[in-house]
C-alpha positions as CSV (number, residue, x, y, z in Angstrom):
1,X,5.7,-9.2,-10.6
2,X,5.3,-12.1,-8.5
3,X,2.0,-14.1,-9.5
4,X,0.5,-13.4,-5.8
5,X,-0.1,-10.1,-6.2
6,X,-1.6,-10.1,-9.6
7,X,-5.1,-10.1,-8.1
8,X,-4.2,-7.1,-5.5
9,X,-2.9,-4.9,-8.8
10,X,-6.3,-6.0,-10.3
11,X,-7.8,-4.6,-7.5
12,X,-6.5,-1.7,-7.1
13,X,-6.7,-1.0,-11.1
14,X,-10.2,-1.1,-10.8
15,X,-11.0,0.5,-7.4
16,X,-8.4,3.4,-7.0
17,X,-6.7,6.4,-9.4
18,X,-4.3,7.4,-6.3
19,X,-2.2,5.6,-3.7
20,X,1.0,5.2,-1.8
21,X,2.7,2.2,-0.9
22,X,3.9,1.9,2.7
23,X,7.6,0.3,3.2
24,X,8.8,-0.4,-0.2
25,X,12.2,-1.5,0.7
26,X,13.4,-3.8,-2.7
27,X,10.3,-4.7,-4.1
28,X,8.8,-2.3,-6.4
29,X,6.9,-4.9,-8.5
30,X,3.0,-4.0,-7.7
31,X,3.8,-0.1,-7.5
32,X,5.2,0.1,-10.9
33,X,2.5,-2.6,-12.4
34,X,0.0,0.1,-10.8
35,X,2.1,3.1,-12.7
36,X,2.1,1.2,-15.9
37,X,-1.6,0.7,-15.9
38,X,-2.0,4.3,-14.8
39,X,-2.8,4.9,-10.9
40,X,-0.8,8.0,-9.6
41,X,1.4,6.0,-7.2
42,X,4.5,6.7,-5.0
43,X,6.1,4.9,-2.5
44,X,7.4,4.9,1.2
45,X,10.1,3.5,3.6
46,X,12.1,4.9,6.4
47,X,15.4,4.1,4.7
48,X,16.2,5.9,1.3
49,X,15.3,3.7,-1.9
50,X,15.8,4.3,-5.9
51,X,13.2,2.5,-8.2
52,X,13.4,3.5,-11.7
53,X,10.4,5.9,-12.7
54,X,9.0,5.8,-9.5
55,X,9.0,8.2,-6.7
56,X,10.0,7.0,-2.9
57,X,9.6,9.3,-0.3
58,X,11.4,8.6,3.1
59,X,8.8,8.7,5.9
60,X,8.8,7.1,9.1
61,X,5.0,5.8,9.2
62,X,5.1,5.9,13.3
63,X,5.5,9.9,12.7
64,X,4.3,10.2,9.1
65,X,4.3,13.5,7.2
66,X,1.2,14.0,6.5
67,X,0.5,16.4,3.7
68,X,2.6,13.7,1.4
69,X,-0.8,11.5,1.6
70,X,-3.2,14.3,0.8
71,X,-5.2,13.6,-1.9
72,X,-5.1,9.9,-1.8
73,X,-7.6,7.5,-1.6
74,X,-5.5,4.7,-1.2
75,X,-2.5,3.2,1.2
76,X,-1.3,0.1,1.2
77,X,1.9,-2.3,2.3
78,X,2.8,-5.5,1.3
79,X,4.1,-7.9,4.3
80,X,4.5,-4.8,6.6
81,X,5.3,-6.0,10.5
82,X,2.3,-6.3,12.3
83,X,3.3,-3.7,14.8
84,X,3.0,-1.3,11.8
85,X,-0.2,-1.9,10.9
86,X,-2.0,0.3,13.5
87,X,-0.1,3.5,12.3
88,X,-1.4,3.2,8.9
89,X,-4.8,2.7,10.3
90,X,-4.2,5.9,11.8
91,X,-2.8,7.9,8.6
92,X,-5.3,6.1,6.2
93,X,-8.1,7.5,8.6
94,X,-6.3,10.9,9.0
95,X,-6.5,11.6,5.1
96,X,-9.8,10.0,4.6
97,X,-8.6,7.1,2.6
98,X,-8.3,3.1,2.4
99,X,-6.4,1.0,3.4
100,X,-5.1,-2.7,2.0
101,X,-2.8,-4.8,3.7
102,X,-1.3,-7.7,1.7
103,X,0.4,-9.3,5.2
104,X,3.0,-13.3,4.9
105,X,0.3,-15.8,4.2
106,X,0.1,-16.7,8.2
107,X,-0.9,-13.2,9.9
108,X,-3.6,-11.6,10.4
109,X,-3.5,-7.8,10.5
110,X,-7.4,-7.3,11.1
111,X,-9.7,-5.7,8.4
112,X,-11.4,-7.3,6.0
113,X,-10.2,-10.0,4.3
114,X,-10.5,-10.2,0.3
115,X,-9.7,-12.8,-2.6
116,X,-9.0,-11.7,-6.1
117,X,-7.7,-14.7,-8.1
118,X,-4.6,-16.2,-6.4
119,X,-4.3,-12.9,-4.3
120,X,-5.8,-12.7,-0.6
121,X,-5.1,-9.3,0.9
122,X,-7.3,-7.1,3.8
123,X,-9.1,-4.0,3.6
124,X,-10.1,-1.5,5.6
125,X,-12.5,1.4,4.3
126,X,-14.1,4.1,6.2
127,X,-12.5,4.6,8.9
């Protein structure tokens, strides 16, 4: 896992048991940390993705199913494009959970912003 996101996984460890990651594409690093240290986790993208021991769903988050994020009581997406970030505004406030952003070091996506160690990510919570 790159070192950037070590205080995101930190995070998450210690805030959440349940969460979905939003456009996985070829970077399954922080969702299989958060497996391995035991948060139920799955994972997201429009186009179809394999990651060893770890489910991906495809899901177009303009026109998400919802029932696959029942339950949860956490989303989040790693360098998503900003133009995405509204949508999961929308489904994190639709199934009554958070929502953390972890956007390239130069954007701001709104929220709140937060620093755990090395990591800076934002956060939005009830919605």
């Amino acid at each position: 896992m790159r070192n950037s996101c070590k205080g995101l996984v930190e995070h998450i460890v210690g805030t959440y048991d349940c969460a979905a990651e939003i456009g996985i594409g070829h970077f399954p690093d922080v969702a299989l940390s958060l497996a391995n240290r035991g948060v139920r986790v799955f994972a997201t993208d429009i186009k179809p993705f394999q990651h060893n021991d770890l489910k991906v769903v495809v899901d177009d988050i303009s026109r998400p199913d919802f029932s696959l994020y029942a339950g949860l009581n956490l989303i989040y997406s790693l360098r998503p494009p900003l133009e995405l970030v509204p949508y999961m505004e929308r489904l994190a406030k639709a199934v009554s959970a958070d929502l953390i952003v972890k956007p390239l070091a130069s954007e701001y996506p709104g929220g709140q912003l937060i620093s755990k160690g090395n990591t800076t990510f934002f956060l939005w919570n009830d919605l």
